[in-house]
TITOR-47465 format. One record per residue (C-alpha): x, y, z; residue number from 1. Coordinates in steps of 0.001 Angstrom, whole numbers, plus 524288, in hexadecimal, padded with zeros to 5 digits. Layout:
N
px->X | py->Y | pz->Z | nr->NUM
...
REM end
This chain:
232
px->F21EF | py->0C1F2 | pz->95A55 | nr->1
px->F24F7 | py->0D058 | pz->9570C | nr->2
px->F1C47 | py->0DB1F | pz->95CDA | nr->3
px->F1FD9 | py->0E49F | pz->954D4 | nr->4
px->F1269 | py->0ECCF | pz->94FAE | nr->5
px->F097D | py->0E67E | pz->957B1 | nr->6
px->F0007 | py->0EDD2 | pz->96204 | nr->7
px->F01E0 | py->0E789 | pz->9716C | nr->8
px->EF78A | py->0EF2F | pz->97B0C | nr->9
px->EFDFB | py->0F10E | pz->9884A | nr->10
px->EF5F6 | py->0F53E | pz->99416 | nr->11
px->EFB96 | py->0FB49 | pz->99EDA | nr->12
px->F0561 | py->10046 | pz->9955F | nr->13
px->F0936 | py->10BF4 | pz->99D4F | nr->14
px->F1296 | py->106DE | pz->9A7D4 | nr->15
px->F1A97 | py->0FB42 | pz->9ADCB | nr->16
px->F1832 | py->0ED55 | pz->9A76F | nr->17
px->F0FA4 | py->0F531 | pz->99B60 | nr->18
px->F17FF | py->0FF3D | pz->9982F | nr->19
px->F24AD | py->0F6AB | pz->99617 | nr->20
px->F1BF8 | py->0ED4C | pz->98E26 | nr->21
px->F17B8 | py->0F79A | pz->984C4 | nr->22
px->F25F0 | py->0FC65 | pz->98399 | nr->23
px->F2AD6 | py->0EEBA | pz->97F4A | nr->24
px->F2074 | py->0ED7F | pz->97411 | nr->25
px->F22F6 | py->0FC39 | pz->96F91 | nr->26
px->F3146 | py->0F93B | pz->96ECA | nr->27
px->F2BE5 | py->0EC78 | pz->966A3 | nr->28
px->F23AE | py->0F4C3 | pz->95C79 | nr->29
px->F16D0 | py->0F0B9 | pz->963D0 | nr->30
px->F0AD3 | py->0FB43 | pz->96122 | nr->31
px->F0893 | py->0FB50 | pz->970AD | nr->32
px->EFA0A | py->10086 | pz->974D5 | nr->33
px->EFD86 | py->10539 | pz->982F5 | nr->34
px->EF058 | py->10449 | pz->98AC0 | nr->35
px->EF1B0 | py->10B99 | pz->999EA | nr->36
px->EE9F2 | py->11474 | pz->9A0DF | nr->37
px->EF62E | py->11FE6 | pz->9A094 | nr->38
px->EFB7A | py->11F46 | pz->9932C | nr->39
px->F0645 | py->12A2B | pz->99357 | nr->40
px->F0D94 | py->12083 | pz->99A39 | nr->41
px->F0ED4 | py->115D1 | pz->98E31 | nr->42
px->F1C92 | py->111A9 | pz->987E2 | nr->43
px->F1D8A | py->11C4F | pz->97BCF | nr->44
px->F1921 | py->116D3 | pz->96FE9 | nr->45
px->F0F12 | py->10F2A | pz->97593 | nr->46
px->EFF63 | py->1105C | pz->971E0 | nr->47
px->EF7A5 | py->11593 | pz->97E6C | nr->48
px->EEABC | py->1127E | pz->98166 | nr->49
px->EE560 | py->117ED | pz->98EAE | nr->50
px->EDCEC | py->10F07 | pz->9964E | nr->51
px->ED926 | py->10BD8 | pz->9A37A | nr->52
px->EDB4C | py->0FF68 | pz->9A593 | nr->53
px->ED3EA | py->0FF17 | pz->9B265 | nr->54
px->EC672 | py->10253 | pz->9A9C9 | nr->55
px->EC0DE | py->0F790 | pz->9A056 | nr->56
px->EBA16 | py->1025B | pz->997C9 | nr->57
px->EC77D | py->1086E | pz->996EA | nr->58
px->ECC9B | py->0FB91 | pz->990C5 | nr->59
px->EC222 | py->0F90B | pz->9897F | nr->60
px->EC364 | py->106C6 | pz->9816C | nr->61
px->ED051 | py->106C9 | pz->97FA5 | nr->62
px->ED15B | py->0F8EA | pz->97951 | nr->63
px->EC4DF | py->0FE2A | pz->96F67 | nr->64
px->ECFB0 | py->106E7 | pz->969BE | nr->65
px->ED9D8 | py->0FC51 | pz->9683C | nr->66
px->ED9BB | py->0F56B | pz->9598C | nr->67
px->EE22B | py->0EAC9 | pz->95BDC | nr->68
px->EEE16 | py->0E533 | pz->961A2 | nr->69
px->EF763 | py->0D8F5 | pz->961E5 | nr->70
px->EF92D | py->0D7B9 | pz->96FD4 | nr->71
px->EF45E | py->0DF69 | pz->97D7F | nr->72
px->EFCC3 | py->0DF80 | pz->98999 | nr->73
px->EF399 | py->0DF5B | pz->9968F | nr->74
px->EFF4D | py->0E5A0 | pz->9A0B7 | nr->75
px->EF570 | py->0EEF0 | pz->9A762 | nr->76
px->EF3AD | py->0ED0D | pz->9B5A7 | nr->77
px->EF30B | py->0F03F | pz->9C29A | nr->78
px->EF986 | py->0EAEB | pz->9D045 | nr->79
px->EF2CB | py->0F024 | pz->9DD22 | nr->80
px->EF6BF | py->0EAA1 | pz->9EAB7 | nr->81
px->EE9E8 | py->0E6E0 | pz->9EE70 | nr->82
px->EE8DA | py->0DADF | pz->9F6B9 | nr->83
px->EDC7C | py->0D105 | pz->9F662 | nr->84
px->ED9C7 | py->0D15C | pz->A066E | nr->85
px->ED8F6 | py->0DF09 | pz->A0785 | nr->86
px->EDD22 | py->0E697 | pz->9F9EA | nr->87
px->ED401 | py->0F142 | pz->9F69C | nr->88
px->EC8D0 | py->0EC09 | pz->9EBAB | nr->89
px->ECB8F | py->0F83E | pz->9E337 | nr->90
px->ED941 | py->0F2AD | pz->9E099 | nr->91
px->ED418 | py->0E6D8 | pz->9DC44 | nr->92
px->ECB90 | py->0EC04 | pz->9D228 | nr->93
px->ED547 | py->0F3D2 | pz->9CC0D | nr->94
px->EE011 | py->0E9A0 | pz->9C9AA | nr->95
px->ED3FF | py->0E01F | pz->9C67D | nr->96
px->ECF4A | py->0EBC7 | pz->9BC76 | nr->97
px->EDD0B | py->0ED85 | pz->9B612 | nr->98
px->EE4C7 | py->0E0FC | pz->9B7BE | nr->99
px->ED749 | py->0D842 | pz->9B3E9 | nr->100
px->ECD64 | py->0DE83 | pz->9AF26 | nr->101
px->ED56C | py->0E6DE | pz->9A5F0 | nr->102
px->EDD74 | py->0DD1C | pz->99FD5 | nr->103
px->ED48C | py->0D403 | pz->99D31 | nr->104
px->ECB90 | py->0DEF2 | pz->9955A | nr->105
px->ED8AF | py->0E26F | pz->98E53 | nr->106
px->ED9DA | py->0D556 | pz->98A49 | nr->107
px->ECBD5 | py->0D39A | pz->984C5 | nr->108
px->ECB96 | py->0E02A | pz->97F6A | nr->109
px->ED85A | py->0DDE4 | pz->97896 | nr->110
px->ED4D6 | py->0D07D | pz->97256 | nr->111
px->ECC2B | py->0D5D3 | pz->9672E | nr->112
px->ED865 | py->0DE0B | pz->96451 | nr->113
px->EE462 | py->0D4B9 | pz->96456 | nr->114
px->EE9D7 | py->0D02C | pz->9585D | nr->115
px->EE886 | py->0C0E4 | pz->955A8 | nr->116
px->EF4FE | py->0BE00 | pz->95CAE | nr->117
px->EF36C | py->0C6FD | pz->96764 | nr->118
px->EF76B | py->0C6F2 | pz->974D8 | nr->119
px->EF226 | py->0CA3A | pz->98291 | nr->120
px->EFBB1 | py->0CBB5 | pz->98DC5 | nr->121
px->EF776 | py->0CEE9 | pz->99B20 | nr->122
px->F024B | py->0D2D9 | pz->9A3F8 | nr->123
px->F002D | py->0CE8A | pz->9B03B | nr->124
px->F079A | py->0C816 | pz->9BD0E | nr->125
px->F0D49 | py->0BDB3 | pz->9C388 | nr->126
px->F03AE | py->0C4DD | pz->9CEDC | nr->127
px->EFA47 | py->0BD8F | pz->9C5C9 | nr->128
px->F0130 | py->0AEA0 | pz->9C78D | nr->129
px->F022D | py->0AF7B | pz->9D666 | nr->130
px->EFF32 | py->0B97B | pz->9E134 | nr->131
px->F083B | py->0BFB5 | pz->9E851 | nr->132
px->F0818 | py->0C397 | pz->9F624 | nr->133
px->F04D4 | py->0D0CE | pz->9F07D | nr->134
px->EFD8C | py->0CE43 | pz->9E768 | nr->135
px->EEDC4 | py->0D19F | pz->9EBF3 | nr->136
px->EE46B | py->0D488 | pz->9E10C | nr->137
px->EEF0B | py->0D580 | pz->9D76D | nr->138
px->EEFE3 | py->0C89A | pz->9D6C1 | nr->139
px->EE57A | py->0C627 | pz->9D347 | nr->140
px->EE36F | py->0CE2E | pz->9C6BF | nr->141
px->EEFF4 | py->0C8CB | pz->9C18B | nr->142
px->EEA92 | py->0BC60 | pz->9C2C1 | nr->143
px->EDEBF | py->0BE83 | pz->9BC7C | nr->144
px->EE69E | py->0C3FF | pz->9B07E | nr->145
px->EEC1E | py->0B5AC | pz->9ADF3 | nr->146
px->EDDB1 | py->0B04A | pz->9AFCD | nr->147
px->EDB03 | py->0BA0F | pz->9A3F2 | nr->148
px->EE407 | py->0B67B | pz->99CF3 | nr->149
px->EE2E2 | py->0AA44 | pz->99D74 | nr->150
px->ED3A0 | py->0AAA0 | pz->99A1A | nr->151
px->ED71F | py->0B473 | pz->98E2B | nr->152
px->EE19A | py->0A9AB | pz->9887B | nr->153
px->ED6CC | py->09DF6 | pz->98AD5 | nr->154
px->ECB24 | py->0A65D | pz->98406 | nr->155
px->ED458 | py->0AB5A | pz->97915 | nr->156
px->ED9CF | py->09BC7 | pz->9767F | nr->157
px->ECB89 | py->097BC | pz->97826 | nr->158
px->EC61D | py->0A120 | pz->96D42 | nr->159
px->ED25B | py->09C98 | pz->963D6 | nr->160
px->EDADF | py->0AA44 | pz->9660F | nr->161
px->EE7C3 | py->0ABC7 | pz->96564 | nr->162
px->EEB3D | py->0B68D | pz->96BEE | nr->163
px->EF43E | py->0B2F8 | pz->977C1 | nr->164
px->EF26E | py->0B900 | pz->98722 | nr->165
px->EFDEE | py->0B8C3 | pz->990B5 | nr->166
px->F020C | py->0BFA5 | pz->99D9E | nr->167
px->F0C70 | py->0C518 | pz->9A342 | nr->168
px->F0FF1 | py->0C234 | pz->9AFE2 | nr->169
px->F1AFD | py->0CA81 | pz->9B7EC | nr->170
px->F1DD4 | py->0CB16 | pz->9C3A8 | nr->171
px->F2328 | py->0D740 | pz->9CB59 | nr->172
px->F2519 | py->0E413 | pz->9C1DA | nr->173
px->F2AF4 | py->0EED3 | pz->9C273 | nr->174
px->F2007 | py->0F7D9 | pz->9BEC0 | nr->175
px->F1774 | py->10269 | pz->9C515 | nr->176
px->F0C2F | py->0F9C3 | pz->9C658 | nr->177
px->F152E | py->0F35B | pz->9D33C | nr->178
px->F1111 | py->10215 | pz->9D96E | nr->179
px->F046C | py->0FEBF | pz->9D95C | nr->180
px->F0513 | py->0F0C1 | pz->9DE55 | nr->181
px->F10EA | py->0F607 | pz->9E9B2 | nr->182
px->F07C2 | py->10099 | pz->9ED65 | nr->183
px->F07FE | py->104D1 | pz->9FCCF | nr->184
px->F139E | py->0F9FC | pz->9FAD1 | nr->185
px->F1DE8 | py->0FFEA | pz->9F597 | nr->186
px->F27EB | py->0FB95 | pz->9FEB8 | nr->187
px->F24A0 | py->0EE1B | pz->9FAAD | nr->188
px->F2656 | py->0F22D | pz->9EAEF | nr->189
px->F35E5 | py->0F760 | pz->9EE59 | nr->190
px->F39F4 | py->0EA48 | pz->9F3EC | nr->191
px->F32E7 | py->0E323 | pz->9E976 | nr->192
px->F3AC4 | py->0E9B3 | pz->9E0C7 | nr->193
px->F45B2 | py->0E8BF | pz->9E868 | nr->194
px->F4461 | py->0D8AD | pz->9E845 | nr->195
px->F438D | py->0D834 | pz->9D983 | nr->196
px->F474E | py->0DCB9 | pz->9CD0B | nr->197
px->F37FF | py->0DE84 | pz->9C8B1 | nr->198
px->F3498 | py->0DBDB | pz->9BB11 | nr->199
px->F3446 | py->0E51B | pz->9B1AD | nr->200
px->F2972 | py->0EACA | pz->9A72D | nr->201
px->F31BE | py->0E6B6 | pz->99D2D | nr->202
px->F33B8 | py->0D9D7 | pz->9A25E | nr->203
px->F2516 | py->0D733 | pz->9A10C | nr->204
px->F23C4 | py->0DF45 | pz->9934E | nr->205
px->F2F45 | py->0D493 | pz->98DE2 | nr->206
px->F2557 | py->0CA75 | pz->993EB | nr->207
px->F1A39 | py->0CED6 | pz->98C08 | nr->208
px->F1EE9 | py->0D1AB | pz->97EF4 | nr->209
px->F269F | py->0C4B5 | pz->97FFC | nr->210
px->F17FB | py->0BEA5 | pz->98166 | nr->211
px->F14E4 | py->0CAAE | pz->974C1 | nr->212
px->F1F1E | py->0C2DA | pz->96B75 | nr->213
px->F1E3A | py->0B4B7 | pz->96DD3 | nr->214
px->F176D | py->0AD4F | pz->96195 | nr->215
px->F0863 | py->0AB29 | pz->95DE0 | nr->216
px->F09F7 | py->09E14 | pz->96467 | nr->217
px->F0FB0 | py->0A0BC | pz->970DA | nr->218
px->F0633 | py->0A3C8 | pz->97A70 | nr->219
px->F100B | py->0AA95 | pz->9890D | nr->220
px->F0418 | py->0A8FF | pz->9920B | nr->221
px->F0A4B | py->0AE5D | pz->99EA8 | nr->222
px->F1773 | py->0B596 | pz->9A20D | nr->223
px->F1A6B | py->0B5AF | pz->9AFF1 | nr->224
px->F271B | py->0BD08 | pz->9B3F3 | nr->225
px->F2B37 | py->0C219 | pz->9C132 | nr->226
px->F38FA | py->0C746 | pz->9C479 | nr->227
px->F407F | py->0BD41 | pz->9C6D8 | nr->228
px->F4587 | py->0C346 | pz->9D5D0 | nr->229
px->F35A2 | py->0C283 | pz->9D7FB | nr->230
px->F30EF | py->0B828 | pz->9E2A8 | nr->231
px->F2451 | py->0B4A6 | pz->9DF05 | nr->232
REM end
């Protein structure tokens, strides 16, 4: 299915995972609407809309100046080292705020909007099929994005729509949002690198626009990927 001329909303469109999926539907002729909190930082050619993901009010004006699109691209998140016996509450919140809360108003907001065959995909992580050693409240939030997804695709079959919800699941990238989650660890981050040949943005974006192209009738309801020199 060709892309070309149709509109794809990416959030989180600024950097890592987001940035390298908005680059792959420019280079396909894809009007991309490039939602992030900073966005001098989007791929040229790309639409910017400024939001804060982190506030629902935020979300909810900047989808009320949206008309309509053919597809929307949940990548926004966050990834906080912040473990459930003695992780600090705040830290919670705000990965429950962005990775949860967020994406599931981006999806209901962006329902009214999609085209008949449109698409939702929520990128997520394997962080959200089992729980590393690691992996505190992170976890946790990636897991509820499957239960979301899940409950969208049952409601939407349910009330006779067609419009078809997938994730995708990576394992480790190579992105900035690792920083964050190797924070006060980053001696642990440069011999996790040093194990593995990470995955790539682009290896995700080729993930997701494969899921973008496949026919009316094929419904891709999860990707999971991981490097393959990555454990578990």
């Amino acid at each position: 299915m060709s892309l070309a001329g149709k509109t794809i909303l990416v959030t989180g469109a600024s950097s890592g995972i987001g940035y390298a999926i908005s680059t792959r539907l420019l280079e396909n002729d894809v009007n991309v609407l490039g939602l992030c909190r900073d966005t001098s930082k989007l791929p040229p050619g790309a639409q910017a809309i400024q939001c804060d993901l982190s506030d629902p009010v935020a979300i909810i004006a900047a989808f009320s100046n949206i008309s309509k699109i053919d597809a929307i691209i949940n990548n926004a998140g966050l990834a906080l080292l912040s473990r459930i016996s003695d992780g600090d509450p705040a830290d919670w919140e705000t990965m429950w705020r962005v990775n949860v809360h967020a994406l599931t108003l981006c999806c209901q907001k962006a329902l009214p909007l999609l085209s008949e065959d449109g698409q939702i995909i929520n990128v997520s992580s394997m962080s959200g099929h089992r729980v590393p050693s690691s992996g505190g409240f992170y976890a946790p939030t990636k897991f509820a994005v499957r239960a979301v997804t899940d409950a969208l695709r049952s409601e939407l079959r349910t009330d006779g729509k067609i419009t078809r919800v997938a994730t995708v699941s990576p394992g480790f990238v190579d992105t900035p949002l690792l920083n964050h989650y190797f924070k006060g660890r980053e001696d642990h981050l440069e011999k996790t690198k040093a194990s593995m040949r990470m995955l790539t943005p682009d290896d995700i974006a080729a993930s997701v626009l494969h899921i973008l192209e496949t026919p009316l009738h094929v419904e891709i309801t999860d990707i999971q990927m991981r490097s393959s020199d990555q454990v578990g």
